[in-house]
Every structure is written in structure tokens, then in C-alpha cells.
N, C-alpha and C positions, 0 to 999 in steps of 0.2 A: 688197372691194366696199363694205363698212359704208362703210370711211375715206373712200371717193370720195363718196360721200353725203351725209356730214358736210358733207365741204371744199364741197359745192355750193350753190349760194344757194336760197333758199324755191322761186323762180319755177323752176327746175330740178329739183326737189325735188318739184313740185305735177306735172310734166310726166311725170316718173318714176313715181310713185304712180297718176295718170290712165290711163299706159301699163299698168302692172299690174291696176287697178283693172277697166280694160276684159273681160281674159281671165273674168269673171266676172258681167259684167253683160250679156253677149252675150245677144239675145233672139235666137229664129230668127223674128219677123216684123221685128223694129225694136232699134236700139241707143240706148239714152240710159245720159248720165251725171249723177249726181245729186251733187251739189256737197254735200249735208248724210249723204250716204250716207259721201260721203268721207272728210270731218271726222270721221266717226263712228268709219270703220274705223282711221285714224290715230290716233285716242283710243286706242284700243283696244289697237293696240298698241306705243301708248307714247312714239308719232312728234312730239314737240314741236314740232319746228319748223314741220312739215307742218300740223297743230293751228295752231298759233298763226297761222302766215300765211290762213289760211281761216276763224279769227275775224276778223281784220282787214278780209276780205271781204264779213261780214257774217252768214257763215255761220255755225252748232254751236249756237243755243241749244238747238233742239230735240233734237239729239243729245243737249247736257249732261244734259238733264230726263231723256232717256230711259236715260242712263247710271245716273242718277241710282236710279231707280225700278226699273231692272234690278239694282241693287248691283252693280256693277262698277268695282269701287276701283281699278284700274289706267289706267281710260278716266276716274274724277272726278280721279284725282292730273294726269293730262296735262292736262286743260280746268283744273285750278286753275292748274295751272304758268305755263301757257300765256296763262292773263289772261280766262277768260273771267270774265264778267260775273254774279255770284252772285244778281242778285235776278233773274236771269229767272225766269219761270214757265210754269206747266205751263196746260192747258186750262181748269183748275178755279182760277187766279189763286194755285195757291200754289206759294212756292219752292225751290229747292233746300232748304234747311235745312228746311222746314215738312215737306217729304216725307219728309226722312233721319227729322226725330224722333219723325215718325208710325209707321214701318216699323221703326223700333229700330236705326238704322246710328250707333251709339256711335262710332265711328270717322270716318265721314264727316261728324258731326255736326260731331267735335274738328278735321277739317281745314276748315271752311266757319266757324266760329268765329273759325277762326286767321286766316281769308281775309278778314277784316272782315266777314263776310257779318251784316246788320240783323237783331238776335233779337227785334224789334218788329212785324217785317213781318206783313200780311195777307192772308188767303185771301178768297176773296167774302163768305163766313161770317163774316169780322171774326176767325176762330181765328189767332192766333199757333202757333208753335212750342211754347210752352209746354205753351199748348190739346191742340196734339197728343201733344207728350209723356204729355201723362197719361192716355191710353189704353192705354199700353202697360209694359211688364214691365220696360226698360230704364231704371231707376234712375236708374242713372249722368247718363243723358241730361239729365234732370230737375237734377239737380244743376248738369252744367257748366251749364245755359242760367239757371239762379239765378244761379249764381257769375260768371255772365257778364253779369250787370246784368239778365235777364228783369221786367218787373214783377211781380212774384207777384199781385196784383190788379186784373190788367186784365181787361176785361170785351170780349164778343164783340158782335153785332150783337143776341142775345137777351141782354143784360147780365151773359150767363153767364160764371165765374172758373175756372181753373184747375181749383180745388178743388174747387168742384162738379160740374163732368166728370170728374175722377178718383171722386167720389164716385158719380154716377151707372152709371159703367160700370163698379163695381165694382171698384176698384184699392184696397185700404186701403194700401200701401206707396208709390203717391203720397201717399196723405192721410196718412200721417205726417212722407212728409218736409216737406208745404207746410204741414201745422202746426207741425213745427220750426223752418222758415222765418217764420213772422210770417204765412199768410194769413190774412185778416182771415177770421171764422167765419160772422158774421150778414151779408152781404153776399147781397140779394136780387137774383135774375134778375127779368122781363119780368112772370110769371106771382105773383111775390113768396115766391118757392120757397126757403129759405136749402138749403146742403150737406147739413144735416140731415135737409131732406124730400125732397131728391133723394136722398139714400142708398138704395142697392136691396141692399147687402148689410150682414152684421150686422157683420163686422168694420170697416166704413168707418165703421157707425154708433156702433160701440160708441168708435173712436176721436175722433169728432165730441163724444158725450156726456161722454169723463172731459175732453176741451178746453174743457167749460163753454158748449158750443151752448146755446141758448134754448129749451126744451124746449116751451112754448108758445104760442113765432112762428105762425099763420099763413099761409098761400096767401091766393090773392084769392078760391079757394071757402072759405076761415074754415076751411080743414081743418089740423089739425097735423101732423107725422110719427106720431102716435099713431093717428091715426083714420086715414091711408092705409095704415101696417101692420096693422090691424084689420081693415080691407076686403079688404086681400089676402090670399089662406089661405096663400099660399107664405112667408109672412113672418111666422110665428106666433114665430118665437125672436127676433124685430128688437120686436114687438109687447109679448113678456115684458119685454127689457131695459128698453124706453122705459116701461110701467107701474111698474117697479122705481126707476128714477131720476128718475119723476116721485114717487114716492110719498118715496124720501130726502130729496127738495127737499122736501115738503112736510112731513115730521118736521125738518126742519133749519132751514126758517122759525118752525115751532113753536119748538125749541127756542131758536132767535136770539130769538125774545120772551121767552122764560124767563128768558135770563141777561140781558137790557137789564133785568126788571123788577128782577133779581138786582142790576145795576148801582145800579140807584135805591135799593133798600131798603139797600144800603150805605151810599152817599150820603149816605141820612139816619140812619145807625148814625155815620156819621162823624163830624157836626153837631149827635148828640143829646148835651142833658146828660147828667151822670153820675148824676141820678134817673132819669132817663129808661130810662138802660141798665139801672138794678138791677131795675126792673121788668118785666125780663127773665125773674128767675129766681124774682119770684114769691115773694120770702120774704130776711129779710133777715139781712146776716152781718156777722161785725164787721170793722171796720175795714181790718184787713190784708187778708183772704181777696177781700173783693170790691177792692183794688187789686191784687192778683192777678188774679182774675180779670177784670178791667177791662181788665188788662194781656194777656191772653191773645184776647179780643175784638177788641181794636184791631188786634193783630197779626195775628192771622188774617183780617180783614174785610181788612187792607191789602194782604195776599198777594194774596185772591182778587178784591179790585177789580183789581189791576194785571195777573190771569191772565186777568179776562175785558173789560176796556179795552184789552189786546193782543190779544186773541182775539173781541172785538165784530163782524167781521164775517167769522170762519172759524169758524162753527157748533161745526165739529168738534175746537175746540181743549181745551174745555172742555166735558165730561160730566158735569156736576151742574146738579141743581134748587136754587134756595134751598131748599126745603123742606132738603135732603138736606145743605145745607151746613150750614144753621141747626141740624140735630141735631146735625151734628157738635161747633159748637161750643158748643154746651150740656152734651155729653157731655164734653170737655175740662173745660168749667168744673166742673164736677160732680167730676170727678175730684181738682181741681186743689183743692175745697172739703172735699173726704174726707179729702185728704192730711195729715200734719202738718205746721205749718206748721214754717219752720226756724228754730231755737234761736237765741233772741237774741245776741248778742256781747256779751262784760262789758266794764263800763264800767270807764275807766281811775283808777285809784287804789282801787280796790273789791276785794276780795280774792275 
């Protein structure tokens, strides 16, 4: 029976299925037949040809959506097979793929990709797939639609990214993959909110603050992420962390002026004469010891010009004050003027 089936043409095929179809849709006031009922049940199970010829009808989109939305991977594999048309949509204007990666269908996602289906598309909302993606737990998802050319900064109808709906709905395992990705961090929505003051949880925040967020960007109320965790009681440990790395930044500016003045007072250690430098030590030595010592000054003033000329504007690279350097090498030199000096070499023909 399958084989006779087969060998028969679509229009033979659709008459067969109608005839079946009916023992089920029998009303006891009225009988109808519903042509997207059809398509549906033929999706379902598995009936291509049947499928396909009632796309061409005109019929299944709304079957596809609703296959779609039921997660019924045997009824989406048929409707791909079969040709149907991937950017249809649902009531709410979004599409097949906007709905897989909202619902977490990893699977369906990877066959609507494969189907050329648009990882651009929009929902009335302006949300991409992306958008949706990062609501949800499904990683993966997030990846293929990156890997799949997604913009990672596109913005919705409220100018909102990605990354900030991952961050607001509490997802930190988005917000680390679309910071590994390149999302841009400071990119402000509608309300001039970055990721940062949309964060509602401490992991998405504390991830936003070691990527080097702006700790005090503004909204268009002038409010920071500091001052909306402070107003919120539920958010007293999002409240600590943002205090704690506003207060590093502000020792780490302090200190970035320490070592530029560090820079300059080198500078002119560099450029000064060699009276200049002995008036350093305050008292004067003979001839050798302070070329010695001369020598020990230059050298160490050039290490640490080139430790902190590399390190001018990574705070943390370099933890000294001049104060703290300038002991050191006075203590050096000090040492170096206690010492004895070393034995001349005899001159030749001298016994």
C-alpha cells in the first residue's frame, strides 16, 4: 500500500489523504474540510509530497509557525524539506528562527540556518533572533547565530543591543559570550542606559565591570548603576561591588598621576648635570665613588623610566611612588660609597 502511494501523483495523493482525513473531521451538525488542517496533519507525519503540493497551494504557513512553536521537529523537518518559505511569521511579526531561539530549539535553530533562513530579521519590537537568544539558557544558540554573521550590535526599536537584554534579564553566560565576541560595552538605549545600569544581577555586573564598563556613565535621570543599586535593597552585593571598583579606579587615577610625576622627575634626572646629581647626596666624594655612583643613578632612573613609559597607562603595572623609588636609590648609592672601592690594576713595566 506505502508503494502504491509513492508511485501516485500529488493530485491523487491529496485525494487519498482528504478521503482519510474526513473519517475525523466528521461533525454530527456539518462536515468541513480544512486545507491548513491538512498540511498540518501531513507535516506531521512526514508526508512530503502531500506537504509540498499544498504549499504550492498556498497553504501551511500557519501550520509551519505552529509546528514551529509546538517543537515538533518531524512536522519543521517536512515544511523545510518541502520548500516552505522560512521568513513567514507568526501574529506577533516574528519568524520561524526568532521563535526557535527564543524557546531554546538548538536544533531547529541549526536546521533554519542551514535553510538560508535571514538572522537579520524583525519582530514588530525591532528584536532579532539574537535579541531573543539572550534570554535564554541555550548557549549554543547564541553562538551558531554569531557564527552565522548575527550583528552582535544591533539595536531594537528602544535602541536596545543584545547585551543589554542578556544583561537585564539576568543571563551572565550570555554576557560573557557577547563580550568575547566584541560587543561594543558603552552603547546606550533610548533612556541612555548602558549594559551596565541595566544589569539586575551581580554576576552579569561584575562581568560588565572587569570588561572595563564606564562606571560613571549616566541615564537621562543623571542616575549611575551605583545610585540604582543603592536605591534598590535587593541589590546591596551589586551596590558593594560597584563601590569597590569605583573606589580602585579612583586609587588607580591617583596612582597614574604618581608615576607621570615619576616620569617627569626622571626626565629631568636625565638632563641634569653632573653637579646637579651630586647634590643629591648632600656631601661630596671623591672622584671615583661618585662615578660610581653616577653610574648606578642613570641606570636605575633608565630601568624605571622604560617600566613606567610602558606601564603609563596600566596603573597596575608599576607599584611605586617616587618617593619610594628615590630611597631606594640612595640606598644603593650609599652602599655602593661604603664599599671598597676595587684595587687598582698595575701598570705595565712596574713591578
Amino acid at each position: 500500500m506505502r508503494g502504491e502511494i509513492i508511485k501516485a501523483s500529488p493530485q491523487a495523493l491529496i485525494k487519498t489523504a482528504e478521503k482519510d482525513f474526513r473519517k475525523w473531521t466528521w461533525d454530527k451538525h456539518f462536515f468541513t474540510l480544512s486545507k491548513e488542517k491538512l498540511v498540518r496533519k501531513s507535516a506531521e507525519e512526514g508526508n512530503i509530497e502531500i506537504t509540498k503540493y499544498l504549499l504550492s497551494k498556498g497553504y501551511g504557513g500557519k501550520s509551519f509557525m505552529t509546528a514551529i512553536e509546538n517543537q515538533n521537529n518531524v512536522a519543521i523537518k517536512t515544511f523545510l524539506e518541502a520548500g516552505i518559505d522560512c521568513e513567514t511569521t507568526n501574529k506577533d511579526g516574528a519568524t520561524a528562527l526568532s521563535v526557535a531561539a527564543h524557546t531554546g530549539q538548538s536544533s531547529v535553530v541549526q536546521m533554519l540556518i542551514k535553510a538560508d533562513a535571514d538572522i537579520e530579521t524583525r519582530d514588530q519590537k525591532g528584536n532579532t533572533p539574537l535579541f531573543k537568544a539572550a534570554t535564554t539558557e541555550e548557549f549554543a544558540i547564541v553562538k551558531m547565530l554569531l557564527k552565522a554573521g548575527a550583528n552582535i550590535n544591533e539595536r531594537n526599536e528602544f535602541r536596545q543591543t543584545a547585551l543589554m537584554w542578556a544583561a537585564y534579564k539576568k543571563n551572565p553566560g550570555v554576557v560573557e559570550i557577547l563580550l568575547k565576541a566584541g560587543a561594543n560595552i558603552e552603547l546606550k538605549n533610548d533612556a541612555d542606559c548602558t549594559a551596565l545600569i541595566l544589569a539586575e544581577d551581580v554576576n552579569s555586573l561584575s562581568l560588565l565591570v572587569e570588561a572595563g564598563a564606564d562606571l560613571d556613565v549616566k541615564d537621562k535621570g543623571g542616575r549611575r548603576a551605583l545610585d540604582w543599586a543603592q536605591k534598590n535593597q535587593n541589590q546591596n552585593e551589586m551596590a558593594t561591588l560597584l563601590k569597590t571598583a569605583m573606589d580602585k579606579k579612583l586609587q588607580n587615577k591617583k596612582d597614574l598621576e604618581a608615576k607621570k610625576q615619576t616620569l617627569k622627575s626622571i626626565n629631568k634626572w636625565s638632563v641634569s648635570s653632573d653637579q646637579e646629581k651630586e647634590k643629591v647626596f648632600h656631601v661630596t666624594y671623591d672622584s671615583e665613588t661618585k662615578t660610581r655612583m653616577k653610574y648606578i643613578f642613570d641606570f636605575n632612573a633608565q630601568i624605571l623610566f622604560t617600566e613606567i613609559k610602558s606601564g603609563e597607562d596600566e596603573p597596575n603595572l608599576l607599584e611605586k611612588d617616587f618617593a619610594a623609588v628615590n630611597a631606594t636609590l640612595l640606598e644603593k648609592a650609599e652602599q655602593v660609597r661604603k664599599s671598597p672601592p676595587a684595587p687598582r690594576p698595575a701598570r705595565l713595566g712596574k713591578p
